[in-house]
C-alpha positions in Angstrom: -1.1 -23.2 11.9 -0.3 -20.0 10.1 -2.3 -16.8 9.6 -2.6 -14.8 6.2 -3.9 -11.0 5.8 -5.8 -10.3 2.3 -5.8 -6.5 2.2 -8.0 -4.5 -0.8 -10.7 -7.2 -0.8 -13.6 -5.9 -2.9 -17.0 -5.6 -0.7 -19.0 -7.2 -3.3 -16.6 -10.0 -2.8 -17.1 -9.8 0.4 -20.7 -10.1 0.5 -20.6 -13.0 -1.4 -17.9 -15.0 0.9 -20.4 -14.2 3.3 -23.1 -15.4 1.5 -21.7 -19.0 1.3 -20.7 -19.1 4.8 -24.4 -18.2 5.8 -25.8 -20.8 3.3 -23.1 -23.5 4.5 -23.9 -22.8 8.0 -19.9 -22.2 8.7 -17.7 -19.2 9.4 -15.9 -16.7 7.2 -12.9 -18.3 7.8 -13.7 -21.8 7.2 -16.0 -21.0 3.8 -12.9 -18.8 2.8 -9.9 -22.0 3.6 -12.7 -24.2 2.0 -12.9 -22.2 -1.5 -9.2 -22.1 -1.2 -8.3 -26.1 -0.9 -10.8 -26.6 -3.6 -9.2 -24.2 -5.9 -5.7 -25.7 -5.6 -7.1 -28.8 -5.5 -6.0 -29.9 -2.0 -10.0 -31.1 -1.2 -12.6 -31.8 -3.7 -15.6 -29.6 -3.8 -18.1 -32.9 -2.3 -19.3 -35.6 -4.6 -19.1 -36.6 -7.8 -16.4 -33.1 -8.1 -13.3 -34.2 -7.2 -10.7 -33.2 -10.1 -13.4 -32.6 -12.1 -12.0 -28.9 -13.6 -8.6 -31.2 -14.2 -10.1 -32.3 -17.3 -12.6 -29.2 -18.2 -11.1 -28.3 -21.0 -11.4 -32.0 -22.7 -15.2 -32.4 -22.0 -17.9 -30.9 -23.8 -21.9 -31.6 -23.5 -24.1 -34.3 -24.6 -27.2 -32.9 -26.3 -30.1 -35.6 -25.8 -29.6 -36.9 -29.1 -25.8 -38.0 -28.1 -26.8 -39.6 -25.5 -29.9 -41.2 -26.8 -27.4 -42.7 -29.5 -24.7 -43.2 -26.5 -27.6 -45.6 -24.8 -28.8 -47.4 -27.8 -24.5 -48.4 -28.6 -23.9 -49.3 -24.8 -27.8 -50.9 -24.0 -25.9 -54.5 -24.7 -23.4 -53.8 -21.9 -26.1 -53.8 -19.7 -26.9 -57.6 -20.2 -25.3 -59.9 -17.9 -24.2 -63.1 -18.9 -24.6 -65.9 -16.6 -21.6 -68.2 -18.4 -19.1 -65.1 -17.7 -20.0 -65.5 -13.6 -19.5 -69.7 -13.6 
């Protein structure tokens, strides 16, 4: 495996690399390859992330009366129909 040297890092940076590594229980090292393969997109960030920024900038947010109205449309998708499983 190969090495890389960051030079001029900021120490509030810093402290907050460390930070994560503390919470995560892991070291510098591995928090710092960690943020990296998720920023590039080589690993996902855990569950329910993975490519998740890929679409960022298509995506908005429901307030609760879009999804109140999203429910009522869909609430028929929920029904299952025993002829379609015969």
């Amino acid at each position: 495996m190969k090495s890389i040297t960051i030079h001029n890092i900021d120490g509030q940076l810093v402290e907050l690399i460390k930070s994560k590594a503390k919470a995560k229980g892991t070291s510098v090292n591995k928090t710092i390859l960690q943020l990296i393969e998720e920023s590039l997109g080589i690993k996902s960030q855990g569950k329910g992330f993975k490519h998740r920024t890929d679409f960022s900038e298509f995506c908005g947010l429901w307030t609760k009366e879009d999804l109140a109205e999203f429910e009522k449309r869909t609430k028929e998708f929920e029904k299952i129909q025993p002829k379609d499983w015969k």
